[in-house]
RODOLO-603906 format. One record per residue (C-alpha): residue in one letter; residue number from 1; z, x, y. Coordinates in nm, 3 decimals. Layout:
<recs>
@aa = A&i = NUM&z = Z&x = X&y = Y
...
</recs>
This chain:
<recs>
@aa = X&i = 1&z = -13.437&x = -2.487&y = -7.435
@aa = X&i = 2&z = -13.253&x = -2.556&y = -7.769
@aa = X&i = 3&z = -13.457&x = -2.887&y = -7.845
@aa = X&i = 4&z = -13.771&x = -2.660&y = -7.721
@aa = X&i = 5&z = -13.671&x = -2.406&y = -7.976
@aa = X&i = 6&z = -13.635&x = -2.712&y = -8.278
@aa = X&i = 7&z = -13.886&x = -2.878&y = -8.232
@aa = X&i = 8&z = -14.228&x = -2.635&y = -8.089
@aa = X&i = 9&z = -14.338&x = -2.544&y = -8.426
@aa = X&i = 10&z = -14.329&x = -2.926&y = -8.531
@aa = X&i = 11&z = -14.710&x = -3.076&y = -8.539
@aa = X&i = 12&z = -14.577&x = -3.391&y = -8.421
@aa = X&i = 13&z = -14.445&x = -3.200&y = -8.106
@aa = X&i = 14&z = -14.579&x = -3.297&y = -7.790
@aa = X&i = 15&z = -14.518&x = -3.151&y = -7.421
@aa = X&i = 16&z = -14.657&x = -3.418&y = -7.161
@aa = X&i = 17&z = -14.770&x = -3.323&y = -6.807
@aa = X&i = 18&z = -14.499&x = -3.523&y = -6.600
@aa = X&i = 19&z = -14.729&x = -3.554&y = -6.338
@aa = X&i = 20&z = -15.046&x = -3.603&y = -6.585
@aa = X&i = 21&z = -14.919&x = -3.732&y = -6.881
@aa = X&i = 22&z = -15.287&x = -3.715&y = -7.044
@aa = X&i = 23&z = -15.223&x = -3.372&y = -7.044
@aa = X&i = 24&z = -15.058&x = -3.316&y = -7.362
@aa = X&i = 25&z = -14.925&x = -2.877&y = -7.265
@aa = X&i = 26&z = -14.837&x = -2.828&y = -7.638
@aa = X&i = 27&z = -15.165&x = -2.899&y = -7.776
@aa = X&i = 28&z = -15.356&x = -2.579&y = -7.638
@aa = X&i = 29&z = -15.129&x = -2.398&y = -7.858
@aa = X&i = 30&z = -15.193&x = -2.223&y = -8.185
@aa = X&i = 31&z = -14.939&x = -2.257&y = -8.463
@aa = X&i = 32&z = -14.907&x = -1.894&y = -8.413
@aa = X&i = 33&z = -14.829&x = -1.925&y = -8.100
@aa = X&i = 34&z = -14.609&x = -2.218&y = -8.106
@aa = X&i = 35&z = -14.371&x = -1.985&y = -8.379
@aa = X&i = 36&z = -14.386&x = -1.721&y = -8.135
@aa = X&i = 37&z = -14.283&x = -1.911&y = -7.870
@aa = X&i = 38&z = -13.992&x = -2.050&y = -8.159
@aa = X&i = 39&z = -13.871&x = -1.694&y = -8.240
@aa = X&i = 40&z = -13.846&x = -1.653&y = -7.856
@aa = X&i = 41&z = -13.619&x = -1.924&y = -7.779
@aa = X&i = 42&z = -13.435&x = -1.834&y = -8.021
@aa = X&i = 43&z = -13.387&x = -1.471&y = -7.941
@aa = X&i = 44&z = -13.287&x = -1.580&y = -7.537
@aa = X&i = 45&z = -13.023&x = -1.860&y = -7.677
@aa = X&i = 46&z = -12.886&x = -1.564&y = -7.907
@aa = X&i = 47&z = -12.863&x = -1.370&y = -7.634
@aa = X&i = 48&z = -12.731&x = -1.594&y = -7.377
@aa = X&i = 49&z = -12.482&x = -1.661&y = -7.590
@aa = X&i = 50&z = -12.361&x = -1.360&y = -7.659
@aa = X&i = 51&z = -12.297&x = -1.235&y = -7.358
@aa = X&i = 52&z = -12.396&x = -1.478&y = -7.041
@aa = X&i = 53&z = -12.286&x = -1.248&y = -6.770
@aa = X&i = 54&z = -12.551&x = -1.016&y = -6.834
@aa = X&i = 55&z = -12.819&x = -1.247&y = -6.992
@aa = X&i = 56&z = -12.845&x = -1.553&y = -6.776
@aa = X&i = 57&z = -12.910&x = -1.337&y = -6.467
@aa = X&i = 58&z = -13.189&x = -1.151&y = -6.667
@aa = X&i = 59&z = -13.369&x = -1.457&y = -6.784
@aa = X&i = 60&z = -13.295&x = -1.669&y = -6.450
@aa = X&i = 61&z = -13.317&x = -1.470&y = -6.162
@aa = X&i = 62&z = -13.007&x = -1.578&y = -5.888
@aa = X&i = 63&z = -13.185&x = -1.739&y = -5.582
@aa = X&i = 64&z = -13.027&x = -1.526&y = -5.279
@aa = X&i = 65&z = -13.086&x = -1.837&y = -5.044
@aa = X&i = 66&z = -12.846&x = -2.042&y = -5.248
@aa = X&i = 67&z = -12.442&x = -1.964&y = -5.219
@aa = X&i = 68&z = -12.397&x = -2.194&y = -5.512
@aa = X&i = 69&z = -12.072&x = -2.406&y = -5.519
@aa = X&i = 70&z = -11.773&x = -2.351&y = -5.369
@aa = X&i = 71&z = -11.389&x = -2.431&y = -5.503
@aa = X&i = 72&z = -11.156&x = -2.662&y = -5.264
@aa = X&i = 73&z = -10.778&x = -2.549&y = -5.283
@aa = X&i = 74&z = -10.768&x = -2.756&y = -5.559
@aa = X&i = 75&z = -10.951&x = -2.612&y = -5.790
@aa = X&i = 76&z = -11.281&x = -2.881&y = -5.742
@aa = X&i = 77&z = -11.635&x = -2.703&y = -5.754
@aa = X&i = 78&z = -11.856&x = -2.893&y = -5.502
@aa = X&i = 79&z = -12.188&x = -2.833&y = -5.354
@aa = X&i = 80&z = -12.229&x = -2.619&y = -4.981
@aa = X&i = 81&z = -12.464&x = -2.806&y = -4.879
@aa = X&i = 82&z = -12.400&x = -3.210&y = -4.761
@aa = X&i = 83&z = -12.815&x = -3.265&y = -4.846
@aa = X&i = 84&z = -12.884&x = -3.565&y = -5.067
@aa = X&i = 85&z = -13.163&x = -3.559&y = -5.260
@aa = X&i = 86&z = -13.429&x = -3.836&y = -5.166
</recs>
């Protein structure tokens, strides 16, 4: 989100489709839009920053299905599940 923020406005900017990388997102953007989307960013990092306990729930919603990590005796965060990706 913060190199989003730097660099949007930039003209050189580009946002490629991972899965088409012809598809270049960024360009169907106005400058106008591209500040907009700038000023934004910028506003949610503030914000976030400020105060996270009350901002990062707003802007990401918590997914009930996930319990998140969990701390061993010692004090270790590790994931619930024993799932490898691949």
């Amino acid at each position: 989100m913060e190199y989003l923020r730097d660099h949007i406005a930039e003209s050189s900017f580009h946002l490629y489709d991972p899965g088409n990388t012809n598809n270049d997102v960024i360009a169907a953007m106005q400058d106008y839009d591209r500040q907009s989307f700038k000023s934004d960013m910028e506003s949610m990092l503030n914000n976030i920053d400020s105060n996270p306990n009350v901002y990062l729930p707003y802007y990401f919603k918590v997914n009930e299905k996930y319990n998140g990590y969990k701390e061993k005796d010692a004090g270790t965060a590790y994931p619930t599940s024993t799932k490898r990706f691949g």
